[in-house]
TIDREN-809969 format. One record per residue (C-alpha): x, y, z; residue in three letters. Coordinates in steps of 0.2 Angstrom, whole numbers. Layout:
- X / Y / Z / ALA
...
// end
This chain:
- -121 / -15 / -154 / UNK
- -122 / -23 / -171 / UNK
- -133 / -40 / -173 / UNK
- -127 / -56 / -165 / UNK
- -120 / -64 / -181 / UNK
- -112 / -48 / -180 / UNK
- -107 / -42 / -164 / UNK
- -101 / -22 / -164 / UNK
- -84 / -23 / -154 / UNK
- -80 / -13 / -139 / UNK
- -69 / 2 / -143 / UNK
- -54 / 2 / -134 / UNK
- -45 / 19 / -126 / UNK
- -35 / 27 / -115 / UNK
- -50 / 37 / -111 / UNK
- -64 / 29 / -104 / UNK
- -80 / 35 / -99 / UNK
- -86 / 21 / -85 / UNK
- -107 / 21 / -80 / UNK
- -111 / 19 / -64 / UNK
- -125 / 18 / -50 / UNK
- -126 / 33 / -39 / UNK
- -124 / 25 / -16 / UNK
- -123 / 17 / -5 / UNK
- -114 / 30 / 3 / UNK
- -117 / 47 / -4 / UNK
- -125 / 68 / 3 / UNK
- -127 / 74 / 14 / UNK
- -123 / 59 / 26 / UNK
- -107 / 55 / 21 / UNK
- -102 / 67 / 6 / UNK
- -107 / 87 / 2 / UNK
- -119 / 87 / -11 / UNK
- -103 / 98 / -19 / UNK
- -92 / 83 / -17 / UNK
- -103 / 72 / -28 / UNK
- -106 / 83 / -42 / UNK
- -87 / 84 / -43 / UNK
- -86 / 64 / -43 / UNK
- -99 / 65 / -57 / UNK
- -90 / 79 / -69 / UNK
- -70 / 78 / -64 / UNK
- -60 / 66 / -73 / UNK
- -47 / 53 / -64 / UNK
- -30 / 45 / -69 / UNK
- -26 / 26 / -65 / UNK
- -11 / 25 / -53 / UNK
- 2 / 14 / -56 / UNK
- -1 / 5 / -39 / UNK
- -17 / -4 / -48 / UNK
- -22 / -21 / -50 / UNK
- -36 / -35 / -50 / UNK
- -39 / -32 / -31 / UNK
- -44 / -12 / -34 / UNK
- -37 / 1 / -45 / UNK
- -31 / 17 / -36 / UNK
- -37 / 33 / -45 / UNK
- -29 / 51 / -44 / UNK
- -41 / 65 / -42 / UNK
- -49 / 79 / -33 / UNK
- -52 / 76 / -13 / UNK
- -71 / 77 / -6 / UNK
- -73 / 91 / 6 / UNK
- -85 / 80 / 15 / UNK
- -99 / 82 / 27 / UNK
- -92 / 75 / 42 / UNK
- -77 / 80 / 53 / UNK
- -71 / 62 / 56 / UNK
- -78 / 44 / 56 / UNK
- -78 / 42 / 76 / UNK
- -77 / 24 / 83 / UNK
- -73 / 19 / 64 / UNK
- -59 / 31 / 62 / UNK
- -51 / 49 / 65 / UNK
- -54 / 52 / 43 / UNK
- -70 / 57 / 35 / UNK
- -72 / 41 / 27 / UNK
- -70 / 28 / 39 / UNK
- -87 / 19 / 43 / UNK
- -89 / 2 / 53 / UNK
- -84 / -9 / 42 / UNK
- -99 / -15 / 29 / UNK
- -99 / -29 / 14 / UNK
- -93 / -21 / -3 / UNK
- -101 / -24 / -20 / UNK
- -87 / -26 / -35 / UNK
- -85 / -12 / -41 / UNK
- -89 / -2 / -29 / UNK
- -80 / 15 / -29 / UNK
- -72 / 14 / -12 / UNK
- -65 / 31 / -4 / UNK
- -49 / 26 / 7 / UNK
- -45 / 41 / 14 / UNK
- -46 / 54 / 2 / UNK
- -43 / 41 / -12 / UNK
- -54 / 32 / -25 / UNK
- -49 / 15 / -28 / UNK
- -61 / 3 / -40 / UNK
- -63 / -11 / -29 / UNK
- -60 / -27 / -44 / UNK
- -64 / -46 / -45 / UNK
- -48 / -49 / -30 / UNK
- -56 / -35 / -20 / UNK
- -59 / -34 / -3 / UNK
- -78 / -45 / 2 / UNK
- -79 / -31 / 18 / UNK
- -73 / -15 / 25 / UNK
- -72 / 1 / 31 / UNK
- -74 / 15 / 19 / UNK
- -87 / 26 / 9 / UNK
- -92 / 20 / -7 / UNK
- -102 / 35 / -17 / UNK
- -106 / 22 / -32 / UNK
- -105 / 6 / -41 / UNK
- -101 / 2 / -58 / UNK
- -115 / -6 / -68 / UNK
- -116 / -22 / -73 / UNK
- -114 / -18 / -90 / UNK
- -98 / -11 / -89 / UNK
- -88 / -19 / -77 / UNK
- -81 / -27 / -89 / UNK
- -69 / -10 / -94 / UNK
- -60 / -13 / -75 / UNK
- -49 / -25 / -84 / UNK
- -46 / -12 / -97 / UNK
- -38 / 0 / -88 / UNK
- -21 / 4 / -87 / UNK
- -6 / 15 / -76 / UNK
- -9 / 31 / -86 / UNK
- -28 / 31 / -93 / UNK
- -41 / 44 / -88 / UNK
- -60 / 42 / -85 / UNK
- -73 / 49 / -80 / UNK
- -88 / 42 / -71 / UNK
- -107 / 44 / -79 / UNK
- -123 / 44 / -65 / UNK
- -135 / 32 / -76 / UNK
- -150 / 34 / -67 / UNK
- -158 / 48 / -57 / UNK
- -161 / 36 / -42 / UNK
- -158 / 41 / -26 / UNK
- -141 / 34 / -12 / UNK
- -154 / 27 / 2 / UNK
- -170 / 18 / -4 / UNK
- -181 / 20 / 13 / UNK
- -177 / 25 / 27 / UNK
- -190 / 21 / 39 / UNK
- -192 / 10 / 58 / UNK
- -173 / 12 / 60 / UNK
- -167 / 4 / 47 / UNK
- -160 / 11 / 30 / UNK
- -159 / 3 / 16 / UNK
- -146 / 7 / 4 / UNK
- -142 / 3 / -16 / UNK
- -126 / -4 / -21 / UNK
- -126 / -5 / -40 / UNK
- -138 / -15 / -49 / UNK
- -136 / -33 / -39 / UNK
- -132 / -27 / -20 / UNK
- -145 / -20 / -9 / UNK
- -134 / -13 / 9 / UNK
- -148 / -18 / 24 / UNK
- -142 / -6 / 40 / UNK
- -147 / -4 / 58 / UNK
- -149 / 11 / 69 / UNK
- -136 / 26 / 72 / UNK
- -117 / 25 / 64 / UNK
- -109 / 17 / 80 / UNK
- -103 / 1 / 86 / UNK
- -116 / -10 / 95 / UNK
- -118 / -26 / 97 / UNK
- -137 / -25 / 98 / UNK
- -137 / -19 / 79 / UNK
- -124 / -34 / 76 / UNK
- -135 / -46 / 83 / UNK
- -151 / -36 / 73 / UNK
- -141 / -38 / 57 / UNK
- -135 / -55 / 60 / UNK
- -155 / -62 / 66 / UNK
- -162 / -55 / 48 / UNK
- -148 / -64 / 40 / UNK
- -149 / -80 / 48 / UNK
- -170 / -79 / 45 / UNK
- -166 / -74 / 25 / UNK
- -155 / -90 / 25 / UNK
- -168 / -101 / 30 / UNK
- -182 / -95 / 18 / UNK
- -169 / -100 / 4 / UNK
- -175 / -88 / -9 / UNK
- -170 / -92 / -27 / UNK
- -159 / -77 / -34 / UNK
- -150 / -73 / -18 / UNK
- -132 / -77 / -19 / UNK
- -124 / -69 / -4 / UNK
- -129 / -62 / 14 / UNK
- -113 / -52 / 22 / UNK
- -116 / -44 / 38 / UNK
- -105 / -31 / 42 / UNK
- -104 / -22 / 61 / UNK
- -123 / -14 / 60 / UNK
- -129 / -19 / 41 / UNK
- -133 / -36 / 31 / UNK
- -126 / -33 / 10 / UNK
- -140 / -43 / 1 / UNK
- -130 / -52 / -16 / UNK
- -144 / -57 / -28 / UNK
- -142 / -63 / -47 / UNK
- -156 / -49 / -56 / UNK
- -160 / -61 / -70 / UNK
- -169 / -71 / -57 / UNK
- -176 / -60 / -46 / UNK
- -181 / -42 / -44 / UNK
- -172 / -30 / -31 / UNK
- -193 / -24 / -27 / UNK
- -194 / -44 / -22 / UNK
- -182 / -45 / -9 / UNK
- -186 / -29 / -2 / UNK
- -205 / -37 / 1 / UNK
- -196 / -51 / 11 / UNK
- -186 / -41 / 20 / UNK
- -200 / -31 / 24 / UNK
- -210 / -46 / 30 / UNK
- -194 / -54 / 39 / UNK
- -190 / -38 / 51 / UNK
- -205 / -38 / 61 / UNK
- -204 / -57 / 67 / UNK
- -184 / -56 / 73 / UNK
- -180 / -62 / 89 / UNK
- -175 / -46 / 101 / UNK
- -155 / -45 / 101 / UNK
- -157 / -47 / 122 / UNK
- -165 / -63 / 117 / UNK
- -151 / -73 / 110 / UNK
- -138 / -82 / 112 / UNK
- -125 / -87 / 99 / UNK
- -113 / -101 / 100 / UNK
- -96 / -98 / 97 / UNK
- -78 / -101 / 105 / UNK
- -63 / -93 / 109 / UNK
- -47 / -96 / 99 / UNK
- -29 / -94 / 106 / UNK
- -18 / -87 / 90 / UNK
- 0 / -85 / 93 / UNK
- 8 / -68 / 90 / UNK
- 24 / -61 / 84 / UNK
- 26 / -43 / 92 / UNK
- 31 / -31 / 81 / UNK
- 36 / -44 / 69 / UNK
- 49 / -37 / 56 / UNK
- 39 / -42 / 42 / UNK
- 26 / -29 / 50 / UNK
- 41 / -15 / 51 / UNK
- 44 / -19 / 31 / UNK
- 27 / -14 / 28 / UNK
- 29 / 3 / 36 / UNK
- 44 / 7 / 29 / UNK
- 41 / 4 / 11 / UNK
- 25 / 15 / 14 / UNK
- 35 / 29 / 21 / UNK
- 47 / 28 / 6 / UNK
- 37 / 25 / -7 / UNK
- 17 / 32 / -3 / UNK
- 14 / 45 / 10 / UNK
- 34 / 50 / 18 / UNK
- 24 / 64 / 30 / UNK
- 13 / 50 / 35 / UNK
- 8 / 54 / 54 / UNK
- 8 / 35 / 60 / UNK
- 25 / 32 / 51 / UNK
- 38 / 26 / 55 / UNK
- 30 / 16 / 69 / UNK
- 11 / 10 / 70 / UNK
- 15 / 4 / 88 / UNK
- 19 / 23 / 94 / UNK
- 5 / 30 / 84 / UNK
- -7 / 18 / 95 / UNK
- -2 / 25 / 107 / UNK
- 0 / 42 / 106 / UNK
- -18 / 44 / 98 / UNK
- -26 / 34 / 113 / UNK
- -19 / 44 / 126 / UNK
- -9 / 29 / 134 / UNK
- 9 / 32 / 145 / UNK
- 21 / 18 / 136 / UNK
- 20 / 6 / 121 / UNK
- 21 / -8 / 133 / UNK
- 3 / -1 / 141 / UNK
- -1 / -3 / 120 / UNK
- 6 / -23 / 121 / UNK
- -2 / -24 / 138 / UNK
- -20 / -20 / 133 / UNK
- -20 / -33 / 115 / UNK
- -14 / -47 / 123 / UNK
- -29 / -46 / 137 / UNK
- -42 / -43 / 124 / UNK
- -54 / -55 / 118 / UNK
- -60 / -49 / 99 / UNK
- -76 / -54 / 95 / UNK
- -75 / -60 / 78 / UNK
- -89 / -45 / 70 / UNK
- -88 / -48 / 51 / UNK
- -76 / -59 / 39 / UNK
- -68 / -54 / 22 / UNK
- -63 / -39 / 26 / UNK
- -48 / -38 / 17 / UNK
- -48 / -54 / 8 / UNK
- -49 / -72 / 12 / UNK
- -60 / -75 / 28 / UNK
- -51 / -61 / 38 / UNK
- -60 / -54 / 53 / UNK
- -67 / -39 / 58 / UNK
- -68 / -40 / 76 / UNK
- -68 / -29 / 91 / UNK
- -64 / -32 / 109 / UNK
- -79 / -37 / 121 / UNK
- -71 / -29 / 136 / UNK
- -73 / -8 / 130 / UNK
- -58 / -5 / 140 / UNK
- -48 / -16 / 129 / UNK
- -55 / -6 / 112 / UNK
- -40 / 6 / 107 / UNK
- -47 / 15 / 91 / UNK
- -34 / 21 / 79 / UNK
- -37 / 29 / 63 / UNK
- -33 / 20 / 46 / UNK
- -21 / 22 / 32 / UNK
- -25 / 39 / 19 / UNK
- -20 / 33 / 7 / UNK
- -21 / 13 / 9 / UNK
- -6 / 4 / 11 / UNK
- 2 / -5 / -8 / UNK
- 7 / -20 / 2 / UNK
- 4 / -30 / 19 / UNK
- 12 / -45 / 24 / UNK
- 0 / -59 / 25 / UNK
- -9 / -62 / 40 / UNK
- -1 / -46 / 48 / UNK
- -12 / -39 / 62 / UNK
- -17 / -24 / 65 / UNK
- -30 / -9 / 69 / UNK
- -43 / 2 / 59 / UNK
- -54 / 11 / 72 / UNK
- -60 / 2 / 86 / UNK
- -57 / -17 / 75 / UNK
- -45 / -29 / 73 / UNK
- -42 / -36 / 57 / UNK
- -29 / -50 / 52 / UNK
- -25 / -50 / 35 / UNK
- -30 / -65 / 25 / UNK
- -17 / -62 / 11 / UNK
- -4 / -51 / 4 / UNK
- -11 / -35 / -2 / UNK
- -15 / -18 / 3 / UNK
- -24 / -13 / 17 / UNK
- -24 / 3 / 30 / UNK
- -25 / -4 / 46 / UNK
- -10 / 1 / 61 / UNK
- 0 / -15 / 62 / UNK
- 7 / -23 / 76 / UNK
- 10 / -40 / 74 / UNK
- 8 / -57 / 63 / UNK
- -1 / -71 / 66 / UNK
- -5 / -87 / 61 / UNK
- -14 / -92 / 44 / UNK
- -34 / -88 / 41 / UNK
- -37 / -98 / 27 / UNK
- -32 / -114 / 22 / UNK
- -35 / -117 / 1 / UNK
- -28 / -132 / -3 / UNK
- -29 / -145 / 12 / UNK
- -44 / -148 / 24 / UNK
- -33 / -149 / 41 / UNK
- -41 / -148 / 57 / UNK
- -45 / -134 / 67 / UNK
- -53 / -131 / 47 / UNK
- -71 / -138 / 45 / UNK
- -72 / -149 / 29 / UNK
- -77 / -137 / 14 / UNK
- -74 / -123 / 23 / UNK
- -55 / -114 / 21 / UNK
- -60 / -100 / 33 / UNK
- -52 / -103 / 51 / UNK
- -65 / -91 / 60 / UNK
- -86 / -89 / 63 / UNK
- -95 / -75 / 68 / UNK
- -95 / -71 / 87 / UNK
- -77 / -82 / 88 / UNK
- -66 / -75 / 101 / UNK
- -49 / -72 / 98 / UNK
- -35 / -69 / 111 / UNK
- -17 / -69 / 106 / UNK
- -3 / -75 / 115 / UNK
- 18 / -68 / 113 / UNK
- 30 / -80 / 101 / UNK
- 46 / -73 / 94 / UNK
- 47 / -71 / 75 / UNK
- 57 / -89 / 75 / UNK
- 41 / -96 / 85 / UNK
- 27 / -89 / 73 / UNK
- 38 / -93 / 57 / UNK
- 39 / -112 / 63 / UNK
- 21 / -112 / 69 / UNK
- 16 / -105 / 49 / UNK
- 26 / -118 / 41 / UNK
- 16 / -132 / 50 / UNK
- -3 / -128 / 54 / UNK
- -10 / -127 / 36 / UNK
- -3 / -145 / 36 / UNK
- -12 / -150 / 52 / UNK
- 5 / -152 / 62 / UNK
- 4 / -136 / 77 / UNK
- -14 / -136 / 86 / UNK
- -20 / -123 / 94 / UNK
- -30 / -119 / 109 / UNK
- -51 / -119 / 105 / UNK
- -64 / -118 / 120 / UNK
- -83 / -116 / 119 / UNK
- -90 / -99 / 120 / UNK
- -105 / -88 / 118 / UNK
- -110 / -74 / 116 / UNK
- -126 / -65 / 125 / UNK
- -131 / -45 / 124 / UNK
- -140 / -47 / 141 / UNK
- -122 / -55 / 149 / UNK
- -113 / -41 / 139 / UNK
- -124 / -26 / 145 / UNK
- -123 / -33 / 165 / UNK
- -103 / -33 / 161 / UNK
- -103 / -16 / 155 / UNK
- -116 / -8 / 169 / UNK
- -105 / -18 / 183 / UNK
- -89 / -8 / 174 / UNK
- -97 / 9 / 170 / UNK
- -85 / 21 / 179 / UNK
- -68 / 12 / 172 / UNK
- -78 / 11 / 156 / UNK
- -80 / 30 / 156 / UNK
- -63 / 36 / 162 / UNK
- -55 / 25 / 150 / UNK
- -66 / 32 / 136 / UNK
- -62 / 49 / 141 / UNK
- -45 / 48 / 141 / UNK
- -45 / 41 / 124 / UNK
- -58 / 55 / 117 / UNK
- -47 / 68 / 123 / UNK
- -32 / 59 / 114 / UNK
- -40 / 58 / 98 / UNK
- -46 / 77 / 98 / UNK
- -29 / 80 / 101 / UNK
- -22 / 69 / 88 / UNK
- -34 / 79 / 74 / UNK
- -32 / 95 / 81 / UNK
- -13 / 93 / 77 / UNK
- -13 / 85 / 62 / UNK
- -23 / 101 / 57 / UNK
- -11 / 113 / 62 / UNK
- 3 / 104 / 53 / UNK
- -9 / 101 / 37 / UNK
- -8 / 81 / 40 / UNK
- -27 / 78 / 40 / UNK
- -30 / 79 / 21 / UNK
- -20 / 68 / 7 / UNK
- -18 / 72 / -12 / UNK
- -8 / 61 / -22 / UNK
- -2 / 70 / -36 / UNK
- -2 / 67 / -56 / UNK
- 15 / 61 / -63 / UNK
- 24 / 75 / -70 / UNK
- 28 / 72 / -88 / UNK
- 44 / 65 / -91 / UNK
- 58 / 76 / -93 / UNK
- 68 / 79 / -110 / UNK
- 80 / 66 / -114 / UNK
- 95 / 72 / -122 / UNK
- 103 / 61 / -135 / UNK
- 114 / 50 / -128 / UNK
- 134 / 49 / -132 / UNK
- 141 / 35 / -143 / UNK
- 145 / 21 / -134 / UNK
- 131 / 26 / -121 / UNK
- 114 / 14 / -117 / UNK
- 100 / 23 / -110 / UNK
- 89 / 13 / -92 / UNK
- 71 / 14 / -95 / UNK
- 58 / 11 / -81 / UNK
- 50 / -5 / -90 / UNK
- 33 / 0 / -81 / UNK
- 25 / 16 / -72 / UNK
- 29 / 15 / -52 / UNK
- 38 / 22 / -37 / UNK
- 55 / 19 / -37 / UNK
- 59 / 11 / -19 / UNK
- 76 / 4 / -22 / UNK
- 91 / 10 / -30 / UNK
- 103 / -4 / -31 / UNK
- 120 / 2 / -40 / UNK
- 128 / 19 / -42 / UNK
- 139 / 29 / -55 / UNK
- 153 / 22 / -57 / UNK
- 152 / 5 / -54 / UNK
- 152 / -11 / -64 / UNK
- 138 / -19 / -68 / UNK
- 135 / -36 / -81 / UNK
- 119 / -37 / -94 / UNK
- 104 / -42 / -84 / UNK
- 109 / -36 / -67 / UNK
- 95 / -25 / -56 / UNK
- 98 / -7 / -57 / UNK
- 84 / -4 / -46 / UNK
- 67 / -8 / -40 / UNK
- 51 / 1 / -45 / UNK
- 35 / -2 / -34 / UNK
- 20 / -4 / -48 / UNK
- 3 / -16 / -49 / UNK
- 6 / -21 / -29 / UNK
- 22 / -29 / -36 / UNK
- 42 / -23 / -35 / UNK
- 48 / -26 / -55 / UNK
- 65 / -26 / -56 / UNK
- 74 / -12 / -68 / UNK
- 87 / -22 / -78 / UNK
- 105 / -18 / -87 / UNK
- 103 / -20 / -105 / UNK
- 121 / -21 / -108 / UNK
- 139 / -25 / -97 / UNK
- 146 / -9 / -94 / UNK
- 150 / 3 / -80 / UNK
- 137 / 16 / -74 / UNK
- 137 / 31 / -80 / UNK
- 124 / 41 / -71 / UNK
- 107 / 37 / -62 / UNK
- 92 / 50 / -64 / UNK
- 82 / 42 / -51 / UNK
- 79 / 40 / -33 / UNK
- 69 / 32 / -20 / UNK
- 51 / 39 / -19 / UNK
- 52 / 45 / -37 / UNK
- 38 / 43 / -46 / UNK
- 43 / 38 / -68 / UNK
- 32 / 35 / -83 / UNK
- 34 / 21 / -92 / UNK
- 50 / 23 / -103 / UNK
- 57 / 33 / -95 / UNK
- 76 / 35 / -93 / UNK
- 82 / 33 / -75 / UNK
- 100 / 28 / -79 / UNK
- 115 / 26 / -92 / UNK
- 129 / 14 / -94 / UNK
- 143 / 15 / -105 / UNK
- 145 / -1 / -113 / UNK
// end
């Protein structure tokens, strides 16, 4: 390390070897105990869809220890929806993605490890291209304790994943999760940065250089037996009335650059709408419209996918249409798209990826630069826990009119009181029972379906593949100028053809790389010659996808 008058400086390569912490998520719950000692000897390449948010990693595919994720999903490594730590090795679908600095607060996906401290630093190193490997740094275990029905989990040196009862969706492990954060919060205990709550979990944030992980297990340990029994409260909330845009072309954009340009075979592709329906076992999409726009989503968790965005599922069970979600995740998503990833709604805080089945847009989430009503002063995020949401139709001209005014304070929308009570919620669903079931067994029978058909056609796994090398270049003619691909990516757009005339500077083309569309420019005035690449393709930095003569 060299002394400090004298630091020894990081080596940097295109070879990284990256340290991390073994859970929260890891065998034989989630993963083979095979599956992890792959993670821990195979090496990964960066994808070129990488950025601050996460970076996308190419590799083998777990075998995993469970069929599918249930209520959370049809794939293996869908879970209800938890508060990730950053750097966090986040399995969306069969994928690996580095969850960065930009990264997602909360979601739903298996994470087998955590980068250390010490080397989070080599995230912002990596590059479309490099290869790493990941190095287990202690012998410690996923789960910490297990014990009175609740598990706690590591994540990484600074994260401690608190969870409650079985893997399902319940809101009496909500309101178990949300009672020990709110009893944490009051004790104010130097160290603690943050307390998530996710649908059955609380992801304790503390600064390590201030207090020890063994501390704030003691507390938690002294907290859990004097919470208030989930039939016992009562939280104070309110419903909101968000317009939505119905299949809102911006939503159908989405889609369609996923199918060119990620996953062409992708069985909710080309339409997210059909694929709700198919896999809930419903008669017409409009039964699909019918069933969102009666729903009232109870606001579960917030951040997941950036920016105060809610997870939230519908209080009526009958209204709870569970999709799977995107494998691999989705390079882009229109902000505040809307859309569902196993039994949850989420509306999507920001442009980014995501892999939730869209089917609409919305309104705004988070308001940065202004304090505006219906925003509380200091706080940019719309939404509290236990809000109600229900949506009512606009057209696309409607929503666009209503974005352009409410982060100024200029279009209201509707609020009304509300809480939420287990013991009124439990009475609802006893009084419901026997719609409740058929409902459920329709769906059940729809999703087993689903899977058993996406196995016979070989859809239920995904493996992205490593670029091939570029192909040999042969000189080019006098007179001839060779269109590199200024960046590694996807081609998605092929703008010109041979044959036509083109000045210095025009587009040839568009590449999809870094969660961004970089634009392949002419180097010279000239007529096209020839174009080497098309949509879909996957190119190397440098590489020649084009001449003109000039």
């Amino acid at each position: 390390m060299g002394d400090a008058g004298n630091p020894e400086l990081a080596e940097l390569t295109h070879d990284w070897e990256i340290a991390v912490r073994y859970g929260p998520h890891g065998a034989p719950d989630y993963f083979l105990p095979a599956d992890i000692e792959t993670f821990f000897s195979a090496r990964y390449e960066v994808h070129h869809n990488s950025a601050r948010t996460g970076i996308r990693l190419i590799g083998p595919k777990p075998a995993w220890a469970r069929a599918d994720g249930g209520e959370a999903g049809l794939h293996p490594s869908n879970i209800h929806d938890n508060a990730y730590a950053v750097g966090a090795v986040d399995f969306t679908g069969d994928m690996p993605i580095l969850l960065g600095p930009d990264g997602p607060s909360l979601g739903g996906f298996v994470c087998p490890a955590v980068v250390t401290k010490a080397d989070l630093w080599k995230l912002g190193q990596l590059r479309p291209g490099d290869r790493l490997r990941f190095r287990r740094e202690d012998d410690e275990p996923a789960i910490l304790s297990n014990a009175g029905n609740v598990t706690v989990r590591r994540a990484g040196d600074e994260n401690l994943l608190i969870e409650f009862g079985e893997m399902k969706l319940d809101f009496e492990l909500r309101l178990r999760a949300q009672a020990l954060r709110d009893a944490l919060d009051a004790q104010n205990i130097p160290g603690i940065i943050d307390l998530t709550p996710g649908i059955r979990s609380l992801q304790i944030h503390f600064d390590s250089t201030r207090i020890s992980r063994g501390k704030i297990l003691d507390a938690v340990n002294d907290t859990l037996p004097g919470l208030p029994a989930p039939e016992a409260m009562t939280v104070n909330s309110r419903t909101l009335y968000l317009p939505l845009s119905w299949n809102d072309p911006q939503i159908q954009l989405a889609m369609r650059k996923y199918q060119e340009t990620t996953r062409p075979n992708a069985p909710w592709c080309p339409d997210n709408i059909e694929f709700i329906r198919r896999i809930n076992g419903l008669a017409e999409i409009d039964d699909v419209k019918r069933i969102i726009f009666d729903a009232a989503y109870v606001v579960l968790g917030l951040g997941d996918v950036y920016l105060g965005a809610p997870v939230a599922t519908p209080y009526d069970p009958r209204h709870r249409l569970v999709t799977t979600k995107y494998n691999p995740a989705r390079p882009w998503t229109p902000q505040n798209a809307v859309g569902i990833g196993g039994a949850y709604m989420c509306i999507y805080g920001m442009e980014g990826p995501g892999g939730y089945q869209l089917f609409g847009r919305t309104i705004q989430v988070w308001n940065t630069h202004r304090e505006t009503p219906p925003f509380a002063p200091g706080h940019p995020w719309l939404l509290r826990h236990f809000d109600q949401i229900r949506f009512f139709e606009v057209s696309t001209e409607e929503l666009d009119e209503a974005r352009e005014q409410f982060l100024h304070g200029k279009y209201e929308i509707r609020i009304e009181p509300q809480s939420f009570s287990l013991n009124e919620y439990q009475k609802f669903c006893a009084a419901n029972a026997a719609s409740i079931e058929a409902f459920q067994t329709t769906q059940r029978a729809a999703f087993a379906a689903e899977r058993a058909d996406w196995a016979a056609k070989g859809l239920n796994t995904f493996e992205e593949k490593e670029a091939e090398p570029a192909p040999e270049e042969a000189p080019l003619a006098p007179g001839t100028r060779g269109i590199a691909a200024p960046v590694p990516g996807s081609i998605w757009q092929v703008l010109v053809q041979p044959g036509e005339k083109i000045n210095a500077g025009d587009t040839v083309m568009i590449i999809e790389s870094m969660k961004m569309e970089v634009q392949v420019r002419s180097p010279a005035s000239g007529t096209v010659e020839s174009i080497s690449g098309s949509k879909g393709q996957v190119v190397r930095a440098g590489q020649r996808v084009g001449t003109i003569i000039a």
